[in-house]
C-alpha positions in Angstrom: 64.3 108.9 127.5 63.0 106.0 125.1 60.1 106.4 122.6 58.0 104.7 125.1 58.9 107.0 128.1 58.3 110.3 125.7 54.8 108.9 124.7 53.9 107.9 128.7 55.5 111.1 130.3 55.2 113.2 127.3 57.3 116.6 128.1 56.8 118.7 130.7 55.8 121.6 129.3 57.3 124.3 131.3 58.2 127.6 130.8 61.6 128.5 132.8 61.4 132.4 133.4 63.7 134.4 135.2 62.3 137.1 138.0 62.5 139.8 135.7 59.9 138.2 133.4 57.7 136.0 135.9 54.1 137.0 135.6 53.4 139.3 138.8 49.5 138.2 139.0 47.9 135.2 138.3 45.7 136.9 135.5 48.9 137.3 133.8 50.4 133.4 134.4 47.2 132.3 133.7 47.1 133.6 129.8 50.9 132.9 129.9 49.9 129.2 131.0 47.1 129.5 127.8 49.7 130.5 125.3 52.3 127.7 126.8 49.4 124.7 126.8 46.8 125.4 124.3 46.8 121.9 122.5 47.7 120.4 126.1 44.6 121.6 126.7 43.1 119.7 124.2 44.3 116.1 125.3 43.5 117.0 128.9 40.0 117.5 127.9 39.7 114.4 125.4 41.0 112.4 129.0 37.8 114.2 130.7 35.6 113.8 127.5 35.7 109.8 127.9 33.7 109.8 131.6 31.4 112.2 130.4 30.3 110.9 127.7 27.1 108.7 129.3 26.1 112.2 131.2 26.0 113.8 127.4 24.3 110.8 125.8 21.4 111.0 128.7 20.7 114.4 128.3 20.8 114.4 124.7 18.3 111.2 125.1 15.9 113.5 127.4 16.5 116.7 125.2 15.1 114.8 122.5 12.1 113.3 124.2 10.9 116.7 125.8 10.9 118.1 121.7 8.6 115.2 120.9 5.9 116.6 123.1 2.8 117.5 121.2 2.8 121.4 122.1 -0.1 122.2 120.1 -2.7 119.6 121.3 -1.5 119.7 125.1 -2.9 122.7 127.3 -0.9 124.3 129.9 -1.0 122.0 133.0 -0.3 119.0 130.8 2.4 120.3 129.4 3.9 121.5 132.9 3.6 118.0 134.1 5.3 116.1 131.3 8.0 118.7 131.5 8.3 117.9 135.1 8.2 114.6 134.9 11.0 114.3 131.9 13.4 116.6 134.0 12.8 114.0 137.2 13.7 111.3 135.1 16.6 113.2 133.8 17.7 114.1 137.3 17.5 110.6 138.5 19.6 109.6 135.4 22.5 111.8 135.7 23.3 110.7 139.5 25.5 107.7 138.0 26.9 109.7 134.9 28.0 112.1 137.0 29.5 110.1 139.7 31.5 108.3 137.9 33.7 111.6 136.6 34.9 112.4 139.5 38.6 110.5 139.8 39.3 112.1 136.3 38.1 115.0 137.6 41.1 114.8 140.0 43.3 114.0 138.0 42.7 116.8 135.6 42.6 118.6 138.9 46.7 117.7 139.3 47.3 118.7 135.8 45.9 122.3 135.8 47.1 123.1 139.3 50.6 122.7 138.2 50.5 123.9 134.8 48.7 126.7 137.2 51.7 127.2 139.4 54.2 127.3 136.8 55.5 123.8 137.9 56.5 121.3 135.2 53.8 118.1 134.8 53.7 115.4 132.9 50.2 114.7 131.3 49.4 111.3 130.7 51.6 109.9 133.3 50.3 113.0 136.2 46.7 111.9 135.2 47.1 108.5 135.0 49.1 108.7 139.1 46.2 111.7 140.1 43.2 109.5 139.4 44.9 106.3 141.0 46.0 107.6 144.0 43.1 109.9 145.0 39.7 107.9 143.2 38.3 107.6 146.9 37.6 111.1 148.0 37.5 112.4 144.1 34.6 109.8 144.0 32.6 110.4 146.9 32.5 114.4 145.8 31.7 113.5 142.7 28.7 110.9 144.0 27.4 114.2 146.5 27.7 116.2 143.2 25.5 114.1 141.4 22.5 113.8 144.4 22.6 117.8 144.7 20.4 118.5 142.1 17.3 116.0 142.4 17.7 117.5 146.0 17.6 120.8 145.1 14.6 119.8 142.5 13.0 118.3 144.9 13.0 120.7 147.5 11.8 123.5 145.6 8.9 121.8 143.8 8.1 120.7 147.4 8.0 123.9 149.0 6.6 126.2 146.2 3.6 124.0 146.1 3.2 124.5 150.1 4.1 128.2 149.5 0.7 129.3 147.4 -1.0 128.5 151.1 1.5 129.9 153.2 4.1 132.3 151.8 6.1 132.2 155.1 7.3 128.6 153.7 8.8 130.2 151.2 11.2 130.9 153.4 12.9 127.2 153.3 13.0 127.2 150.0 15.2 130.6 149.9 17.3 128.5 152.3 17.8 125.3 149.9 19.3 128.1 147.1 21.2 129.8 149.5 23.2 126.2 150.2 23.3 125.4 146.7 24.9 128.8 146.2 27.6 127.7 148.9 28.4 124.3 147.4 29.0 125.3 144.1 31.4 128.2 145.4 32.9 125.4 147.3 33.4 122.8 144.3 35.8 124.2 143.2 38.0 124.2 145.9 37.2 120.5 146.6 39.6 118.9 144.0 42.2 120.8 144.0 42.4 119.8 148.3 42.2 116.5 147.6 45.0 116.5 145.0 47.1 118.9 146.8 46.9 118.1 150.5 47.0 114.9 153.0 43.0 115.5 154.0 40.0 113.4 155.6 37.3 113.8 153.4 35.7 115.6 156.0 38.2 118.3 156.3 38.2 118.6 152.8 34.3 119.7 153.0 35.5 122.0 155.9 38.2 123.9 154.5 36.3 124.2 151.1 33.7 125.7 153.2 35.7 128.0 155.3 37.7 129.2 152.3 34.8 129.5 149.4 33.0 131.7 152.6 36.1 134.1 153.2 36.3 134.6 149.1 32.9 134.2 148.1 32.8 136.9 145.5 35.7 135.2 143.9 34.4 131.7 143.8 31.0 133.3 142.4 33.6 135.1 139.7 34.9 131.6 138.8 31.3 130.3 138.3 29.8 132.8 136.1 33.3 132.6 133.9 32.6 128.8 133.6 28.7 129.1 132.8 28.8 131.7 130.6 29.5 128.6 127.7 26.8 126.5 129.1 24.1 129.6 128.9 24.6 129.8 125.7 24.4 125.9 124.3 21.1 126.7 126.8 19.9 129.4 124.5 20.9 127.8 121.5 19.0 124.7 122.4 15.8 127.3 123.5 15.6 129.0 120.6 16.6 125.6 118.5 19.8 128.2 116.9 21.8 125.3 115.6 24.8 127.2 114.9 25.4 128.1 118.7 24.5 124.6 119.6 27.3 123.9 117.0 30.0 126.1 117.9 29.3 125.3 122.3 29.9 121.6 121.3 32.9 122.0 119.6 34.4 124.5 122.3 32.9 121.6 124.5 34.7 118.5 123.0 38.2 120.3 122.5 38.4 123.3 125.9 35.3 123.0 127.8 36.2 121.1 130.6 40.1 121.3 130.5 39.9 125.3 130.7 37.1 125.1 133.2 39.6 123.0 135.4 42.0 125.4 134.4 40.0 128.2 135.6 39.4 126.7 139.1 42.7 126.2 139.6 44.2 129.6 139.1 41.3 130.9 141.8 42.3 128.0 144.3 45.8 129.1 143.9 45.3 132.1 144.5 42.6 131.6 147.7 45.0 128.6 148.9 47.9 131.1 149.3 46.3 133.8 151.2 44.2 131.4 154.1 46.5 128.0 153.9 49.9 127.5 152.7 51.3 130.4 155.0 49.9 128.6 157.6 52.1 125.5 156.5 55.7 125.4 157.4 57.6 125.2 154.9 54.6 126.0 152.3 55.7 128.1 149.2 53.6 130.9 148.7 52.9 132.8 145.5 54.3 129.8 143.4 55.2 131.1 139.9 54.5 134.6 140.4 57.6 137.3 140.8 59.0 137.8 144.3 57.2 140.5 146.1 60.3 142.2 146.9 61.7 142.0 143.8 61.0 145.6 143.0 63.6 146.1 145.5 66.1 145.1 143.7 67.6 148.9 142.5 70.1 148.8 139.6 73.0 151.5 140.3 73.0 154.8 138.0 76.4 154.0 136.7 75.3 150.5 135.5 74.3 150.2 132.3 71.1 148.4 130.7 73.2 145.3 129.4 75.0 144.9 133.0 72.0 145.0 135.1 69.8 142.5 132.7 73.1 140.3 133.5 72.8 140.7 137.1 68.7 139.7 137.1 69.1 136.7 135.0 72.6 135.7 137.8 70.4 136.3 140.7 67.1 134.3 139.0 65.9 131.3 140.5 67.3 127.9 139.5 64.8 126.0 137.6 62.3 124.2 139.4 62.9 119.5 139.3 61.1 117.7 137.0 58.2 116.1 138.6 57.3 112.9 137.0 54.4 111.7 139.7 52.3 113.2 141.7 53.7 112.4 145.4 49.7 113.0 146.6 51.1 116.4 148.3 53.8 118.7 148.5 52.5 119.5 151.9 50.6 117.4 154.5 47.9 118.8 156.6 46.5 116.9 159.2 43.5 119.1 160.4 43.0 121.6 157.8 42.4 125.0 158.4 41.7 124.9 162.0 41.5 128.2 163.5 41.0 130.2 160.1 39.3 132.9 161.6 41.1 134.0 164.7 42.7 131.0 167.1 46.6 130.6 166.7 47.8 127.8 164.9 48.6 125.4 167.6 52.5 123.6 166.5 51.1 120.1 166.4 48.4 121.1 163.5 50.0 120.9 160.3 52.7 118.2 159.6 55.2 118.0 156.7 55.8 114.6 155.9 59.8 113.7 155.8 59.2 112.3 152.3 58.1 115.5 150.9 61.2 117.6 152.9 63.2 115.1 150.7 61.8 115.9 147.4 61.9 119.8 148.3 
């Protein structure tokens, strides 16, 4: 490999372990994938750091303009209007900043599930193949992302105002928070799909729906892990504490939103191999993980310590090809889920592409 190829493909960073020492949960491959990609982490997150950029300049823009306001000399209602009316503004702002992250979001997406799976993955080049090859689909999610919240904004204001006359429109309103709740247990499913499987966009909304539903107390885990960072630059920026607003941007510019990616993928893993790879044929599930019948492998009372740690490491799995490019999918699925909860999987439903039996 040339200097130019090492500097493109940089090295694949992978860990080859034999069954005897695979991780045998994902909690444990996940600090495993940590330790292995710490200042990987880093450059994944600079990569992400460049598109969000105008969304961080905006809010710092509006951040600043709402501590301008003359607290002392504006009463009450004054004060909730101005407020108001800077967040709108905000709201409106962020629809384009935020749209425009989503292909790097995918290709982030590629990195993390692999590193995630225990799969080698080449950064600049996987990134560079993840955000060409899926921009469409990563940007319309990320354009819907963007539009959610002046929706959401716009909806309660609308109905709490209606609600001092009538409580029972209250009701609405619970509804509008309820489907917020949904979507963000659902986004983070939603990349790793479109990086990972052969989906309509609308299928991708589907199965994100049908799986975040089935794990919901999961996906809500994965949410609260990921906020708990952004409450406190919140609180920091509340009480005006400028060493928490200090230390969140740092873990913001070098892990934020590498590890957050990181984060989602282990969950999606993890939900994608209990409702949709064994639905695949051909799907591997429980990829970098120890064999669930390993355990049965019993090691004979007359063999001693040194013969049977031989043995393991004979009967280990060869180590997995390098991958250089993402091929869109190791698996192709043509309708998604399809009958998740309770119809049989008709034969026709899923498709493996030749192209990907070749590269298995």
């Amino acid at each position: 490999m040339g200097l130019f190829d090492r500097f493109y493909y940089g090295k694949a960073g992978q860990r080859d372990y034999t069954e005897a020492n695979m991780p045998k949960n994902r909690l444990s491959l996940f600090f495993l994938v940590l330790k292995d990609h710490l200042f990987d982490l880093v450059k994944v997150n600079l990569l992400q750091l460049i598109f969000w950029i105008p969304f961080i300049f905006w809010t710092y823009l509006n951040i600043a303009a709402m501590q301008s306001i003359d607290v002392e000399n504006t009463d009450a209602a004054g004060l909730l209007g101005q407020l108001s009316g800077y967040l709108m503004m905000w709201l409106i702002g962020i629809i384009p900043c935020v749209a425009i992250t989503g292909p790097s979001s995918a290709g982030a997406a590629y990195i993390m599930r692999n590193w995630a799976r225990d799969q080698h993955s080449f950064l600049w080049s996987d990134f560079k193949d993840a955000f060409k090859s899926n921009w469409k689909q990563a940007l319309a999610v990320s354009v819907i992302t963007s539009v959610i919240p002046l929706i959401v904004y716009t909806a309660i204001s609308f109905y709490s105002e209606l609600g001092k006359n009538s409580p029972i429109l209250y009701v609405p309103m619970g509804i509008v928070l309820m489907l917020l709740l949904v979507f963000l247990c659902m986004l983070p499913l939603l990349y790793p799909l479109i990086v990972g499987y052969k989906l309509s966009l609308l299928n991708v909304f589907r199965n994100a729906l049908l799986m975040a539903s089935a794990s919901l107390p999961w996906m809500i885990l994965s949410r609260l892990i990921t906020f708990i960072p952004i409450f406190f630059l919140g609180l920091g920026i509340y009480t005006a504490n400028p060493i928490m607003i200090m230390v969140c941007m740092v873990y913001y510019l070098f892990f934020g939103f590498a590890l957050s990616r990181l984060v989602y993928a282990s969950f999606a893993n993890g939900i994608f191999d209990k409702y949709l790879n064994p639905r695949i044929e051909g799907a591997t599930v429980g990829q970098g993980l120890r064999p669930a019948d390993y355990e049965e492998l019993d090691v004979d009372d007359d063999e001693d310590e040194e013969d049977a740690e031989n043995r393991v490491k004979t009967e280990a799995r060869p180590a997995k090809p390098v991958q250089k490019a993402p091929e869109k999918a190791e698996k192709s699925v043509k309708k998604g889920l399809g009958g998740l909860f309770g119809r049989k999987r008709d034969e026709d439903e899923f498709d493996i592409d030749d192209d990907d039996d070749d590269d298995e």
